[in-house]
C-alpha positions in Angstrom: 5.0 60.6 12.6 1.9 58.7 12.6 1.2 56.1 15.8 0.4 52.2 16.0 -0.9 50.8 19.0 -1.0 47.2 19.2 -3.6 45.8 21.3 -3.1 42.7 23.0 -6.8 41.7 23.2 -10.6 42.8 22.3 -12.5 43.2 25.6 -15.2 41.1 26.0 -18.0 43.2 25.7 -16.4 44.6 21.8 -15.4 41.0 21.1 -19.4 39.7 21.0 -20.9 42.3 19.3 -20.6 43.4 15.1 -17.6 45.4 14.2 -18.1 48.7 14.9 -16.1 51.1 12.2 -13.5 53.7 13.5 -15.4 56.2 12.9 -18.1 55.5 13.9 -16.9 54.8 17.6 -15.7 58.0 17.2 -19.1 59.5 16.6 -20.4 57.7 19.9 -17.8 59.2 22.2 -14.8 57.3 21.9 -11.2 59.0 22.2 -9.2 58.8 19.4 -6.7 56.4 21.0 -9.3 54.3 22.5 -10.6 52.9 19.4 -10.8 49.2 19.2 -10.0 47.8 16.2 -10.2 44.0 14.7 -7.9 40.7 16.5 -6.3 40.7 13.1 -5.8 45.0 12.6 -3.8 47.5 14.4 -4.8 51.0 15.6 -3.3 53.7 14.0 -3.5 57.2 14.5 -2.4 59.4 11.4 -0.2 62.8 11.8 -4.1 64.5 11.5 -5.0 62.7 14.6 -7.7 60.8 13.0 -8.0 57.1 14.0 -7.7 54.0 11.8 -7.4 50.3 11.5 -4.5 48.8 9.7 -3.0 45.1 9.0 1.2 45.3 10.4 1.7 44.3 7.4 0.2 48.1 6.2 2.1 49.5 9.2 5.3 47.9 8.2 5.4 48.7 4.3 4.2 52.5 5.4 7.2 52.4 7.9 5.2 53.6 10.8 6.5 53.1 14.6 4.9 50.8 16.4 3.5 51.9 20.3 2.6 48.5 22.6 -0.6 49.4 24.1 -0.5 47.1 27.4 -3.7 48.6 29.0 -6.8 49.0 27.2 -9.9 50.6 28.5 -13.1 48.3 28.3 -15.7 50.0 26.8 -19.4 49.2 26.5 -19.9 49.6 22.5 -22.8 47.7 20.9 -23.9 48.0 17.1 -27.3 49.0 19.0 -26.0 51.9 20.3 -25.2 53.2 16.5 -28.6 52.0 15.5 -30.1 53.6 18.1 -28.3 57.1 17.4 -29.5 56.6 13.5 -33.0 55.6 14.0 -34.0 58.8 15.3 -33.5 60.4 11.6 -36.2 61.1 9.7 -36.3 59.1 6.3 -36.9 60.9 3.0 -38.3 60.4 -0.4 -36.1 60.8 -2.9 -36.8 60.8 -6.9 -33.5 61.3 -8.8 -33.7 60.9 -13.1 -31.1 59.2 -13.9 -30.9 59.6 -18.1 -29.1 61.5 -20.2 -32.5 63.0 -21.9 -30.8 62.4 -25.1 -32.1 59.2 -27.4 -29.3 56.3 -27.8 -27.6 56.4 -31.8 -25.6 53.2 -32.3 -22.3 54.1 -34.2 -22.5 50.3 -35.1 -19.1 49.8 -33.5 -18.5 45.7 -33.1 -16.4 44.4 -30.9 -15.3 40.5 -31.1 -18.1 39.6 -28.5 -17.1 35.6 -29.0 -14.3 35.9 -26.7 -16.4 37.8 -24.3 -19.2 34.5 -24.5 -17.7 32.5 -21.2 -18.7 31.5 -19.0 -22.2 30.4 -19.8 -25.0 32.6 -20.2 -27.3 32.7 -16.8 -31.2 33.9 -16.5 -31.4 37.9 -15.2 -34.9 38.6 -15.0 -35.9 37.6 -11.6 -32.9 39.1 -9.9 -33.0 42.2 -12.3 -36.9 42.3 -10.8 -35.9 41.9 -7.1 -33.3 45.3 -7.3 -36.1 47.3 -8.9 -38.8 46.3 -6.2 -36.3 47.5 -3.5 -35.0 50.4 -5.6 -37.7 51.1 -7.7 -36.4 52.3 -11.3 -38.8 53.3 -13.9 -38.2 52.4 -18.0 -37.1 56.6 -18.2 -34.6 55.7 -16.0 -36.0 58.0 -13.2 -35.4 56.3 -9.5 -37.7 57.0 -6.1 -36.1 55.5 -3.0 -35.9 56.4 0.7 -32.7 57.3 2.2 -31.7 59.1 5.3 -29.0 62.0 6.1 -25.4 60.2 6.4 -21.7 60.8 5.7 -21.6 60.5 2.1 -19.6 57.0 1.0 -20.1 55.7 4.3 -21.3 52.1 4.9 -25.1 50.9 5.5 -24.5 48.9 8.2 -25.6 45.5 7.1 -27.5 46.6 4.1 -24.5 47.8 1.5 -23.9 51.1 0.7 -25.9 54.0 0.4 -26.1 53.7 -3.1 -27.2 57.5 -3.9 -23.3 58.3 -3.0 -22.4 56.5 -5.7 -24.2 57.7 -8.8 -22.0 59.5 -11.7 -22.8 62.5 -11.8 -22.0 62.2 -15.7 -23.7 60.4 -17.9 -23.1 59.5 -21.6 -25.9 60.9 -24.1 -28.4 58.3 -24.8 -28.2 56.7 -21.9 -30.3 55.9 -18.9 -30.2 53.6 -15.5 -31.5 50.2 -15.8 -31.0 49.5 -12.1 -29.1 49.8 -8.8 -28.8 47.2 -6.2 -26.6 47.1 -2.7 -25.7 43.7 -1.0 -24.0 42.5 2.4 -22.6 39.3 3.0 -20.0 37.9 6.0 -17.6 34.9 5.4 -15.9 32.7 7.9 -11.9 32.5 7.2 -9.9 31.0 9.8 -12.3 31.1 12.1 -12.8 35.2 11.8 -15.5 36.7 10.2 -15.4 39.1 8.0 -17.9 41.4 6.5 -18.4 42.4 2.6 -20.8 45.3 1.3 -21.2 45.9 -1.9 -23.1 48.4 -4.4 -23.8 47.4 -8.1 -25.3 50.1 -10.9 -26.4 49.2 -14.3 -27.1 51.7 -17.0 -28.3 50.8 -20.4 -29.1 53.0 -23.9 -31.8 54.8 -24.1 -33.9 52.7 -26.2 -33.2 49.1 -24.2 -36.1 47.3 -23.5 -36.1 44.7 -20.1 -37.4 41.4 -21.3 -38.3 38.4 -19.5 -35.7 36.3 -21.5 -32.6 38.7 -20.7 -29.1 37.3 -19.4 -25.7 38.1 -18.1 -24.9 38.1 -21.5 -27.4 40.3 -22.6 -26.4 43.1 -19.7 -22.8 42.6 -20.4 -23.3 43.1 -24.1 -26.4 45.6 -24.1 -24.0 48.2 -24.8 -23.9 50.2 -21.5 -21.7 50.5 -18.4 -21.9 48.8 -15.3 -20.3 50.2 -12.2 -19.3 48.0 -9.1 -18.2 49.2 -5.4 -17.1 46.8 -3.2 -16.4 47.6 1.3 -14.5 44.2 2.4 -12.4 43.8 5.3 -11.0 40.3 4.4 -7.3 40.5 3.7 -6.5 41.5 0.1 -3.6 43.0 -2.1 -4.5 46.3 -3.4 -4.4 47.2 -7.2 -1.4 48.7 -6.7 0.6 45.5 -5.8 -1.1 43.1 -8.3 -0.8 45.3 -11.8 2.3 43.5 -12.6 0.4 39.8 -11.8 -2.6 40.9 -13.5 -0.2 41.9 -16.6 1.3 38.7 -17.1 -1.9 37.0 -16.6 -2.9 39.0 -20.0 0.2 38.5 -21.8 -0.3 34.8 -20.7 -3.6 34.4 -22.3 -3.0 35.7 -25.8 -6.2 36.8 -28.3 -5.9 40.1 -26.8 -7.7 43.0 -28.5 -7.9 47.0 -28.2 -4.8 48.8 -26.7 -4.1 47.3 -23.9 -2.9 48.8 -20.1 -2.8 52.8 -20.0 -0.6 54.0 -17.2 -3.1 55.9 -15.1 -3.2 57.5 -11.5 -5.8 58.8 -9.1 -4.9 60.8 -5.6 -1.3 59.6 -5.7 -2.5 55.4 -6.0 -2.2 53.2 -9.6 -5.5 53.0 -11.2 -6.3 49.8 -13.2 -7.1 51.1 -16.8 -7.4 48.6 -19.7 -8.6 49.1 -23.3 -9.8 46.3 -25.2 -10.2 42.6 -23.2 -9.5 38.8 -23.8 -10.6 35.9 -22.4 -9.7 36.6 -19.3 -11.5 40.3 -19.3 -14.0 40.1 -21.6 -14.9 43.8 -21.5 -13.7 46.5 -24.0 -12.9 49.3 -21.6 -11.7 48.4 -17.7 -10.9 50.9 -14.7 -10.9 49.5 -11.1 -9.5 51.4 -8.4 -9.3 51.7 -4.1 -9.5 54.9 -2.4 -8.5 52.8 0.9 -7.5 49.5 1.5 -10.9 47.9 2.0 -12.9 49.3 -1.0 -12.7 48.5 -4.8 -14.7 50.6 -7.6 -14.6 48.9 -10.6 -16.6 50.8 -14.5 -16.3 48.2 -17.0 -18.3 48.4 -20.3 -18.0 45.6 -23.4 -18.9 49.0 -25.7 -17.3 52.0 -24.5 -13.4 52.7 -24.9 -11.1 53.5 -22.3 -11.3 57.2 -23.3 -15.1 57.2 -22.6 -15.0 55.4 -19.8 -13.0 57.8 -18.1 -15.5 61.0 -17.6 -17.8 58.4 -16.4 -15.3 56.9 -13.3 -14.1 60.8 -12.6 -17.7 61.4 -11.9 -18.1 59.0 -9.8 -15.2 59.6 -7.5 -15.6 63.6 -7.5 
């Protein structure tokens, strides 16, 4: 049976520096069962004897037993001790072609793109120019960037993601990547903070051209597929718990087109698969998915179906 250990308090010297991840306490010498977790998380230590950080209201629905952990060893762990471990590897150059090597062909499938027209259209350009000078992408779709060696799908500390980890390894003919981005954000709630990284990855057809005039309507209706990963540790419901809300939200709203939800699993967990869109999802194809309980991975495309969509999330998760 998997252990909770409830600490009473952060010692000072975790308390006023960032949050340092499980694991990665674990890969600066910390015991298993002296991890130091979040005011707001419990320790847990799974029947593998790998550590992790959990809400009680996790521990409780999992029905794990709960340990009271009275005395807690103060340890000296400081986000510059990570850095400091990381720094000393080498950076590479990496060029990666991202395209299918195959020219687009448009089927001339339509979809009813005036219920996907809200909310108002917004200016792309800029932004769209910002992501390729930090991630340069050419028009072939081929990307150069610098990464360094790291566990794959683990975070960049206060950068994202690694964003190469997150490429499909499938992609559609006629298609090609338009560009990739990562972000990191914190935000105060109840006077915690918490900390947000996300990963964003845009591919296009083969035969789309960036102009200076394109807009979030323009990507969202170009015709390609857009895939979004998402590491928060503010409190949330996972998919699992809101399909039947998100359900009667649909059924709500009415004007719905395509087939609707699929019943549709991944390692055990509910994945979010939707054909088809109204106003309040105004994409043809949907799939949205967490691995854990702080990260999201969300392909949506306002041109593909559900059925094509699918290769395309696999590859990304294998």
């Amino acid at each position: 049976m998997a252990l909770v250990m409830l600490v009473g308090s952060v010692p000072h010297s975790f308390a006023d520096t960032e949050y340092i991840s499980p694991r990665k306490q674990v890969e600066s010498g910390v015991a298993h069962e002296d991890v130091q977790c979040r005011e707001d998380r419990v320790l847990v230590l799974r029947t593998n004897g790998s550590p992790a950080c959990v809400t009680e209201k996790t521990a409780e629905r999992m029905g794990l037993e709960i340990i009271i952990k009275e005395d807690v060893t103060k340890l000296d762990i400081s986000q510059e001790t990570i850095v400091a471990q990381e720094s000393v590897t080498t950076p590479k150059i990496t060029v990666l072609d991202m395209s299918s090597q195959t020219e687009f062909v448009d089927d001339g499938r339509e979809y009813p793109l005036a219920i996907q027209r809200s909310p108002a259209p917004a200016p792309m350009y800029d932004n769209i120019m910002q992501h390729l000078e930090s991630f340069p992408v050419d028009e072939k779709g081929v990307a150069t960037f610098t990464t360094v060696p790291h566990e794959k799908y683990s975070l960049n500390l206060q950068n994202g993601f690694y964003i190469e980890d997150w490429f499909p390894t499938f992609v559609p003919k006629g298609y090609k990547l338009l560009y990739a981005s990562t972000s990191y954000h914190t935000t105060e709630l109840n006077e915690k903070t918490y900390e947000t990284h996300g990963a964003g990855i845009s591919f296009v057809p083969s035969t789309y051209v960036l102009s200076e005039d394109v807009t979030t309507h323009d990507l969202q209706n170009d015709k390609g597929f857009h895939i979004t990963i998402v590491h928060s540790t503010l409190p949330h419901d996972e998919i699992g718990d809101d399909i039947e809300l998100i359900r009667e939200m649909y059924e709500s709203q009415g004007n719905t087109y395509g087939e609707g939800f699929r019943e549709m699993t991944r390692d055990g967990k509910t994945v979010y698969a939707r054909a088809g869109g109204n106003g309040f999802n105004p994409y043809q194809a949907t799939i949205s998915f967490d691995p854990d309980e702080f990260t999201s991975i969300h392909v949506t495309s306002s041109y593909h179906t559900l059925d094509e969509l699918i290769p395309i999330f696999n590859s990304v998760m294998n």
